[in-house]
Every structure is written in structure tokens, then in C-alpha cells.
C-alpha positions as CSV (number, residue, x, y, z in Angstrom):
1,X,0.0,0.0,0.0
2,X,0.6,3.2,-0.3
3,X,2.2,5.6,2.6
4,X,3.6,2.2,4.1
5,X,0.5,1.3,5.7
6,X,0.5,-2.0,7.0
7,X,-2.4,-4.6,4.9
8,X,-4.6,-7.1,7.1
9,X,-5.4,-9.9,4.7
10,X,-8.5,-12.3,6.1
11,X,-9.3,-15.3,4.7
12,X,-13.1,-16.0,5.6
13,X,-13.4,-19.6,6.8
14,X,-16.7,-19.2,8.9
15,X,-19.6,-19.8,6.4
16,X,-21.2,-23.4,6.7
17,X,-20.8,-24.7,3.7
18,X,-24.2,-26.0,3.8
19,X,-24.4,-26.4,-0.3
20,X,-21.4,-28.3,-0.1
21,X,-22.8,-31.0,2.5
22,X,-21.5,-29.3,5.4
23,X,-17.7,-29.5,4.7
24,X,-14.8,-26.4,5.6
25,X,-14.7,-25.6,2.3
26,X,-11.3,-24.2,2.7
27,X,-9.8,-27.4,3.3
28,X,-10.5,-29.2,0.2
29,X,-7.5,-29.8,-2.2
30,X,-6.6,-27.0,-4.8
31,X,-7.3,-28.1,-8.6
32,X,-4.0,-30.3,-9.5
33,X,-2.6,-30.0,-6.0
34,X,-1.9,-31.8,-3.2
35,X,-2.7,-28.2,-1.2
36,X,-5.9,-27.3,0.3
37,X,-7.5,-24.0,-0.6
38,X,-6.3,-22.1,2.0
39,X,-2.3,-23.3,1.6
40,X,-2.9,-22.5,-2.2
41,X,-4.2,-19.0,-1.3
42,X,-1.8,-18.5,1.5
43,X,1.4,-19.2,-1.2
44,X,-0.3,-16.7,-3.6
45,X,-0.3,-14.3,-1.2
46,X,2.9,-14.9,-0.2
47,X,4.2,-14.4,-3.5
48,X,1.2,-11.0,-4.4
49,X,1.5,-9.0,-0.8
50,X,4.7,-10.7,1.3
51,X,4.6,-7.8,3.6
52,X,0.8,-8.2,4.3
53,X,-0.2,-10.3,8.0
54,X,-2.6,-12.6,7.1
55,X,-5.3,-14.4,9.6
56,X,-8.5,-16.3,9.4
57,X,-11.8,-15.0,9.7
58,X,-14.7,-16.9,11.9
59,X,-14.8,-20.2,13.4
60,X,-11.7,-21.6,11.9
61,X,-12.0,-24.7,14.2
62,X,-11.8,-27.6,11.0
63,X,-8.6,-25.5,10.4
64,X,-6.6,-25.5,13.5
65,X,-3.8,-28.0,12.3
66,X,-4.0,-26.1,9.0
67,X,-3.4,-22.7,11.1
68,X,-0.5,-24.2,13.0
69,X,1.1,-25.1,9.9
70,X,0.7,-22.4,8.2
71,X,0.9,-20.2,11.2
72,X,-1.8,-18.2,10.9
73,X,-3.8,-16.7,13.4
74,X,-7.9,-16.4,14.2
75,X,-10.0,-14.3,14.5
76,X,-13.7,-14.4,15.5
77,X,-16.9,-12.6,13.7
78,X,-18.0,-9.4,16.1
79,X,-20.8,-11.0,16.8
80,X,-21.2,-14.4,15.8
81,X,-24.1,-15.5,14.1
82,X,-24.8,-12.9,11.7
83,X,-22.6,-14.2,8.7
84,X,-19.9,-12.9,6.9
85,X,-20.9,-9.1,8.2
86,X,-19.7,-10.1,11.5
87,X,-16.4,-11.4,9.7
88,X,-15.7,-8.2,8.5
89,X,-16.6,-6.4,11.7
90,X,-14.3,-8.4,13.6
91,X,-11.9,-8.1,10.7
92,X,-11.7,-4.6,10.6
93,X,-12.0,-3.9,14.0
94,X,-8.8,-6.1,13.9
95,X,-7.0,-4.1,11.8
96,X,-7.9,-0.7,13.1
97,X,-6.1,-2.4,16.7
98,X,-2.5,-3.6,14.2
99,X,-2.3,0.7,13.1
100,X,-3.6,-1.1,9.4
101,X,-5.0,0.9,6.9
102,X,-6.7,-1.2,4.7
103,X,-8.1,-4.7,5.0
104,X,-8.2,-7.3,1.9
105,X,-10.9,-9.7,2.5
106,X,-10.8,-13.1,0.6
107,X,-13.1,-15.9,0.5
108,X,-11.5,-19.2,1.5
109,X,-13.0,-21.0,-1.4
110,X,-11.0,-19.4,-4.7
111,X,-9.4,-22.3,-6.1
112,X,-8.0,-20.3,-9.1
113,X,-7.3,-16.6,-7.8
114,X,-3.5,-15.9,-8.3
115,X,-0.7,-13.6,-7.3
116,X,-1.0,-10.7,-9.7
117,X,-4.5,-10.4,-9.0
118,X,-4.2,-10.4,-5.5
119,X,-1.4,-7.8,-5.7
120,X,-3.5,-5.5,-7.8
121,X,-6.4,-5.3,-4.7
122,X,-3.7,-5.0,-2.2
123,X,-2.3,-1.8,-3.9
124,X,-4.5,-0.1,-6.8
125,X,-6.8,3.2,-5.9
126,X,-5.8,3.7,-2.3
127,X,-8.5,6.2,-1.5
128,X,-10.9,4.2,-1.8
129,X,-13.5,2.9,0.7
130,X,-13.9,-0.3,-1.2
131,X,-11.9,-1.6,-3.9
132,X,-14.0,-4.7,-5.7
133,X,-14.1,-6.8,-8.5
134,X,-18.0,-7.1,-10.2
135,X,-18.7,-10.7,-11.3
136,X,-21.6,-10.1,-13.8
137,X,-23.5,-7.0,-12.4
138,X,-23.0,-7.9,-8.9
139,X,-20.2,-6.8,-6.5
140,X,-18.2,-9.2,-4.6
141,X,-17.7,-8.0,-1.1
142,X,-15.5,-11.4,-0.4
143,X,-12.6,-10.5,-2.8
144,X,-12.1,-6.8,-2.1
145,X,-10.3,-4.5,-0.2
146,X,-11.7,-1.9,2.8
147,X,-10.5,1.1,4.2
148,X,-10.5,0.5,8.0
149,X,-11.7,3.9,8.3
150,X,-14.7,4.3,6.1
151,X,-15.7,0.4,6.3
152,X,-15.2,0.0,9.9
153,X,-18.2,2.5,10.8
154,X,-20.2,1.6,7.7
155,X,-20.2,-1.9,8.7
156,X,-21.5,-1.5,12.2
157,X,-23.8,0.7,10.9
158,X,-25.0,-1.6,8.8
159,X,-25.9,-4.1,11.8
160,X,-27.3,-1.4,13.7
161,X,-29.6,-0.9,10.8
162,X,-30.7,-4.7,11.6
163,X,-29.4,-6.1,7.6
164,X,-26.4,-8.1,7.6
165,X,-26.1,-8.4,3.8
166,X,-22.5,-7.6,2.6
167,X,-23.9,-5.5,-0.3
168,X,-25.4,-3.2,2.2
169,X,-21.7,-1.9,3.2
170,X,-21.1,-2.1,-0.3
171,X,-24.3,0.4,-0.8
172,X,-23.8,2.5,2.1
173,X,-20.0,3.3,1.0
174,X,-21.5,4.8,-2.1
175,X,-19.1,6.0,-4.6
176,X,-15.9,5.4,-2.5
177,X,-16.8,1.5,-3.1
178,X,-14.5,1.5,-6.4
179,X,-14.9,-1.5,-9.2
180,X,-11.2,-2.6,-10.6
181,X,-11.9,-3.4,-13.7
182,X,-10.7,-7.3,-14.8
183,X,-9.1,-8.6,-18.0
184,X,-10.5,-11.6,-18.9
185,X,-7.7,-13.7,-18.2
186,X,-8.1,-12.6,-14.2
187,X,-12.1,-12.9,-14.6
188,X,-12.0,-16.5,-15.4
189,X,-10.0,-17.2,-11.9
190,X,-12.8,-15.7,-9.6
191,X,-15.3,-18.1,-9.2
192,X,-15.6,-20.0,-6.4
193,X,-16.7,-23.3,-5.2
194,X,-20.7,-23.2,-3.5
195,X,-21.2,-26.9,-4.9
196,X,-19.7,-30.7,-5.2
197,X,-20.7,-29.7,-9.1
198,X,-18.4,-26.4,-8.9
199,X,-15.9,-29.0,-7.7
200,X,-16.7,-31.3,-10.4
């Protein structure tokens, strides 16, 4: 980043995986690898963002031989039990407590997203709010990266509001929630795994 602000990288591991029978999604193997998701992501973002400190996001229990390995702290939602809004409460909160500027939030389940990619959200527009890819028409809060500053407060106020939709920080950032546009090489490695069939 920019200024030599420090970058909080969270890799969201809470979500249920309830389309995918129930598994940590995180810790099924990379396409053509022997790694899980979350080693595959944590080498990419080794190689995109080497001075970023990286953690997981929610209850990383399935993961905690995969977080000794790796050695990669936890952190919990602020509160639990209202999704991945709480992830990026606790998240942010997280950061604004390591003097961080910005926060890059990634979903655990990315089997294709690589370094340059990564390295592009950790350090393109730094004014912004938000700095998100658009898959479609629709913005995708869980590969993006947030301003403690202007997301912290927009997020609580968000679940003071009583929505816990992702989209509604998005929404409430307004213009300062910027799009980086992808080429179509980096658009193809975005999607993520919801289903066995995505697996497939």
C-alpha cells in the first residue's frame, strides 16, 4: 500500500458450507494439488503481498492443524451469528487495533485466484473505501479490499440498521466503493466453489 501502511489480509473460513454437505470448504485440495485451498491461497499471497499479516476469519476450528502449519492466526466474527458481516466487523476492528490501513478480504473458497491479481487489490486506488471486482453485475464483497476507516463505521452501521447483507456496506460506502476493472484472463479465476458440481 501506499504511505507504508501496513495490509490485514482475512481469509473468511466461517460460512457453513451447507451447499457443499456441510464440509470447511477451505480445506478441500486446490485443482491439480496436493494443497488445500487455503495453503494455495496463502502461497499466492505470499508471492502478491509478502509484507501483508494474514489471519483467518470466523470459526476456523476444522482449520486448527491447517493454522498451525501455516501459522496463521484467528479471529472471531464481532458478533457471531450474523454471517460474513460479523467477519468483516471483527476483521476490521482487527485491523484498526495492528495501526492497518486497509483490509483485503478473501473468501477461503477461490481455487483459481493468483498472485498478480491479489497484488493488484492489495495496492490499486488507495482512496478508496472499497476496492471490488464485479462478477456479472454484482459486486463481490469477499474479494475486495476496505478502508478500516470508512468500512469500519459503515459496517456497524450496517448491523445497527438490523441487515447483515454484505452488499449493504457495499451500498452505504456509495461511490468510494470502487470496481477494478478485470481482463479476462483474471475474470475467469474468480469463481468459487458453493457446490460438489463447482468441484466437479
Amino acid at each position: 500500500m501506499t504511505s507504508g501502511a501496513r495490509l490485514i489480509v482475512g481469509i473468511f473460513v466461517g460460512g457453513r458450507g451447507r451447499r457443499m454437505g456441510g464440509v470447511a470448504k477451505g480445506l478441500l485440495k486446490a485443482p491439480g494439488s496436493e494443497a488445500t485451498l487455503v495453503e494455495r491461497l496463502r502461497a499466492e499471497l505470499g508471492r502478491a503481498l509478502p509484507d501483508a499479516e494474514v489471519v483467518l476469519v470466523g470459526a476456523a476450528e476444522a482449520y486448527a492443524e491447517a493454522c498451525a502449519d501455516l501459522e496463521l492466526d484467528a479471529i472471531s466474527d464481532e458478533p457471531a451469528g450474523v454471517g460474513p458481516l460479523g467477519g468483516l466487523i471483527g476483521l476490521l476492528k482487527y485491523a484498526e487495533q495492528r495501526g492497518a490501513a486497509h483490509a483485503l478480504v478473501l473468501a477461503c473458497d477461490l481455487p483459481r485466484v493468483a498472485a498478480p491479481l491479489l497484488s493488484r487489490l492489495g495496492s490499486e486506488t488507495p482512496s478508496a473505501s472499497a476496492l471490488v471486482i464485479t462478477q456479472g453485475e454484482i459486486k463481490n464483497p469477499l474479494l475486495a479490499r476496505y478502508a478500516v476507516a470508512e468500512a469500519l463505521p459503515a459496517a456497524r452501521a450496517t448491523l445497527e440498521a438490523g441487515k447483515r447483507s454484505l452488499q449493504a456496506v457495499l451500498e452505504r460506502l456509495g461511490d468510494g466503493a470502487v470496481v477494478m476493472p478485470l481482463t479476462l484472463a483474471e475474470a475467469a479465476t474468480v469463481d468459487d466453489w458453493d457446490t460438489p458440481e463447482d468441484v466437479r
